[in-house]
N, C-alpha and C positions, 0 to 999 in steps of 0.2 A: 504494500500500500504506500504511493506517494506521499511525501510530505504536500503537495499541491491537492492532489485530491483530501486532505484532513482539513486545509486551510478553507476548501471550495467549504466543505460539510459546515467547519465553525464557522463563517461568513454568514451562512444560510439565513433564513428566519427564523427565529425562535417564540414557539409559540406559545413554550411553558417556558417562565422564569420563576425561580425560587430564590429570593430576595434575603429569605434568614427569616423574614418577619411574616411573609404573606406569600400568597402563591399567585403571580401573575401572570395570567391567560390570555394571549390574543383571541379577541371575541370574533370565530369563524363568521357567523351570523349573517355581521353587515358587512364581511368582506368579498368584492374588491371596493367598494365605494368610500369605505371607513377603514382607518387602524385604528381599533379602541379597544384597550388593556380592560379587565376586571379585577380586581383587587380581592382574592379570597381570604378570609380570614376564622372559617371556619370548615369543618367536614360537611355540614351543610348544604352549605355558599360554594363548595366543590362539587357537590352530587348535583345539586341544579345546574352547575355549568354544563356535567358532564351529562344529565337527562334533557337539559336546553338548546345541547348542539353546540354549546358556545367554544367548548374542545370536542372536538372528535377526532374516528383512527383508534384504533383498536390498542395499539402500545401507548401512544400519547395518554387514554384512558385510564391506563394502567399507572402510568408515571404520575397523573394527576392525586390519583386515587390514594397512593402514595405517599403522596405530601400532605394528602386531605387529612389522612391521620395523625402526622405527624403535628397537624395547628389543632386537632381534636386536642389530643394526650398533654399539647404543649400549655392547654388553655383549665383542663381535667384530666389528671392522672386515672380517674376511673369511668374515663369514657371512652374506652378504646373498643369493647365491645357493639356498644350504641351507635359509635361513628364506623362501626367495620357495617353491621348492618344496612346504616342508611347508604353508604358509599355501596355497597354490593346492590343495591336494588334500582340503580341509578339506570345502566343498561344490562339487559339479561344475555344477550347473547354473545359479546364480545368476553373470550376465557381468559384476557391478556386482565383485564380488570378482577378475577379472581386468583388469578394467580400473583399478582403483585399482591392482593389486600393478604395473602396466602401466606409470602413470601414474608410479609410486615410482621403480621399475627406470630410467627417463629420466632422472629426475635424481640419482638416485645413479653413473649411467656416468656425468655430466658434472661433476659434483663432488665424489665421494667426500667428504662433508660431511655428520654426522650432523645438525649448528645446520639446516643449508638442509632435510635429509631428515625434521626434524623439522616442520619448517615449511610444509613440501608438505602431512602427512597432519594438519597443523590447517588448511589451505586447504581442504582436500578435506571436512573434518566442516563447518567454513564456509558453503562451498557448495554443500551439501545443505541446510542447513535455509534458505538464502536461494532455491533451486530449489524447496524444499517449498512454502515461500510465494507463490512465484509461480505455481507450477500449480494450488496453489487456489483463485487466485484466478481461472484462467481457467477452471477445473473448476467451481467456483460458478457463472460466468456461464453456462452452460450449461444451470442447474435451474428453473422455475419456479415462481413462488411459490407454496406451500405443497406444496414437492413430499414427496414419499412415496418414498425410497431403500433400496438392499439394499443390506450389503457382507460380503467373506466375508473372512476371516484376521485377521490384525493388520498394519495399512499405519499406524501411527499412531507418534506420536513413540517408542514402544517399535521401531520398524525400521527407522527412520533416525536423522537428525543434527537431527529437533525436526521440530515439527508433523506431520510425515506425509503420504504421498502419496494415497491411496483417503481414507484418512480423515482428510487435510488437510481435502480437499474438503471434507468434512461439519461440517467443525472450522469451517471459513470460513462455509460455508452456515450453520448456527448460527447465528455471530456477528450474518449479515446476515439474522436473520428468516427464512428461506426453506424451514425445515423443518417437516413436518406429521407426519410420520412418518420412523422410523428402526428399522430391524432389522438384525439383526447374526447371521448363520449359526454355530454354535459350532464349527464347523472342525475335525472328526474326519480325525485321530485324537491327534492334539495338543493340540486344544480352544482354538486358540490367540486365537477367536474369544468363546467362553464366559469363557475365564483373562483376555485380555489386553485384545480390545476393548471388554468389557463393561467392564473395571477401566478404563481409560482412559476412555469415554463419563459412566459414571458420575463421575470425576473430574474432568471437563470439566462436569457439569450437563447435561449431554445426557438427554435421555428417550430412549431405545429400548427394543427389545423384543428379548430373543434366541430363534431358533429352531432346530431340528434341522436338519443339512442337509437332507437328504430331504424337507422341510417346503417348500423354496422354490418349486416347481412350484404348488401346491396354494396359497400366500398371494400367489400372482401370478392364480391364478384367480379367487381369491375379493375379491380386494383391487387398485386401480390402484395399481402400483407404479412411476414413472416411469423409476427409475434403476439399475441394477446398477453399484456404483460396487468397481472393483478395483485393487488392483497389479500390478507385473512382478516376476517374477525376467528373464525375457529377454525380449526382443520382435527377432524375425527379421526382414532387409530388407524380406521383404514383406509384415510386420506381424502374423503369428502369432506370438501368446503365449502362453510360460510362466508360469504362478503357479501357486499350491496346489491341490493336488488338491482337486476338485469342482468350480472357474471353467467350464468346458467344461461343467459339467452345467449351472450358469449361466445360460450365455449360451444355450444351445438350449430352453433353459426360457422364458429373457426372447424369444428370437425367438418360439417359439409365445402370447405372448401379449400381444405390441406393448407390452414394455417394453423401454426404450431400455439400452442396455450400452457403459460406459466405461473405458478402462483410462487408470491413472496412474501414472505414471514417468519419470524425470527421461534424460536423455540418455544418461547411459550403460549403459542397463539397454538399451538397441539394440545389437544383434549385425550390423554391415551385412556380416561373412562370414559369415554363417552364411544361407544364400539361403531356405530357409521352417525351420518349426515341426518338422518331420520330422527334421532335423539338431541339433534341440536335445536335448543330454543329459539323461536325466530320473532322477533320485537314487531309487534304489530302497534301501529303511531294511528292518533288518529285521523279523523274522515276531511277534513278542514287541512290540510297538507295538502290534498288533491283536491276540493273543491274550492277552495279560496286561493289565490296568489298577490303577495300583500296587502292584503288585506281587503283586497277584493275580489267579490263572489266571481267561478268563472265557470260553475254547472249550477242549475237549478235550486232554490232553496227545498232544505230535509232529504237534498239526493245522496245518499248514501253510496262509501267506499270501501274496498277490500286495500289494505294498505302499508302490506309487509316491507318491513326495513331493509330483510337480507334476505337470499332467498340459496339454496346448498346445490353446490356441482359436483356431481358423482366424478369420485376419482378416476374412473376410466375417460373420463374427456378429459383429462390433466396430461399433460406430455412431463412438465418438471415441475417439482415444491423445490424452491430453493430455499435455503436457512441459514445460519450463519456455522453451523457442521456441517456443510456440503449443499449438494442438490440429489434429490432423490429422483431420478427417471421412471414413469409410467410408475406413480405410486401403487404401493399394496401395502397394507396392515405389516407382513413381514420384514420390510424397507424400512418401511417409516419406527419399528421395534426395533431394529438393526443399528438405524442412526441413532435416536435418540437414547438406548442406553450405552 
């Protein structure tokens, strides 16, 4: 790994700062229009950011969630259970968020020590963005030169702890020449694709192109696209994944037209209890997401929606999971057991 590619990663935007005193979060929300910080100051005031959308990205969750404990305990030594609850209930299906509160809860039974408790959930932002870097760089090795990539949501230093995981890759590919093209799906119904990857691409010097979802079938026929490059909220032992609604339309789009499909996510975005894709929880948001768009009606008053957050791609449409242990080719249960222990 470069010393130029560390400098590119810390450069980045940083969308979780942790001050000592408070936890500041760039508010996704009203971005590209606005950069406006929120100033957390309890477990609370973090689980609402993190159920508001105000931080999203499945690691970044996890990092948040984190520090949420850490102004809990810092403020009540005997609220660490009360604020692990509230913080766990924030979003259900992202495992990066249980696994950090997981990770926290360890060392707080063995030391009740807020100095040490704080020190875990800066290890933990740490080692995300030294994971981000190293999965893109094996996610890069994977493109060839002048390759031609999809990606859909925002996996970019906006959803984790710097650089990014989908869109690491692309961040790295960049650096080393290897891109000829780049489109970016605008990720309805949040747009978080159009708001957040396009603001991030463009901030990077990236050329891309954004399109409608519904678009990507149709610019895979018309167009060699090599790559469907994604993240994880989960990935199940035997390699079915979670991410943002429309991945699944994705990948069955990239199979009918021999474009190759990869996910990226750092280790503990794996659920090894959770045995397939069918046992993952999927966050249903409500009906006003899809009927309203700011604030204004744009279906019928009382017309009712179906309005799942994430929706699971059977591992047999995955060509690669990349992680920061490797990349696992045409995942299986026995792969994915292999690597990870």
């Amino acid at each position: 790994m470069t010393s130029q590619t560390v400098a590119r990663a810390q450069s980045a935007v940083q969308p979780i700062v942790w001050t000592g005193e408070v936890l500041r979060l760039l508010d996704q929300r009203v971005l590209p229009a606005q950069e406006r910080y929120l100033d957390c100051k309890s477990a609370a005031e973090v689980a609402d950011a993190i159920h508001g959308m105000a931080v999203r990205g499945a690691p970044a969750i996890g990092i948040a969630a984190a520090y949420g404990l850490v102004l809990a305990v810092r403020a009540d030594s005997r609220s660490f259970d009360r604020a692990d609850a509230v913080l766990a209930a924030s979003r259900p299906t992202a495992i990066n968020l249980r696994w950090a509160l997981a990770r926290m809860r360890g060392i707080w039974s063995r030391s009740h020590d807020v100095a040490v408790l704080e020190k875990e959930a800066r290890r933990i932002h740490q080692e995300d963005l030294s994971q981000n870097l190293r999965m893109a760089e094996l996610g890069a090795a994977l493109l060839p030169q002048g390759a031609r990539v999809l990606t859909h949501c925002n996996t970019g230093a906006l959803a984790t702890g710097g650089h990014g995981t989908a869109l690491g890759v692309i961040r790295t590919a960049h650096a080393q020449g290897k891109l000829a093209a780049v489109y970016a799906g605008e990720t309805r119904p949040w747009l978080q694709g159009a708001r957040l990857t396009a603001w991030e691409l463009q901030r990077e010097g990236i050329e891309a192109k954004l399109i409608v979802d519904s678009a990507a079938a149709y610019l895979m026929s018309r167009e060699k696209i090599d790559w469907v490059i994604v993240g994880a909220d989960r990935i199940a032992a035997n390699g079915d994944t979670a991410n943002k609604i429309g991945t699944y339309m994705l990948a069955v789009a990239a199979q009918r037209h021999g474009t190759r499909f990869m996910v990226v996510a750092p280790t503990g975005t794996f659920d090894p209890n959770c045995a397939s894709g069918e046992l993952i929880p999927i966050e249903q948001r409500g009906a006003e997401e899809l009927t309203r768009f700011r604030g204004e009606a744009i279906a019928p008053p009382g017309f009712d929606a179906f309005n799942p957050v994430f929706d699971v791609t059977p591992a047999e449409l995955i060509d690669a999971i990349v992680c920061e242990r490797g990349v696992i080719e045409e995942p299986t249960a026995a792969k994915i057991r292999a690597l990870l222990n």
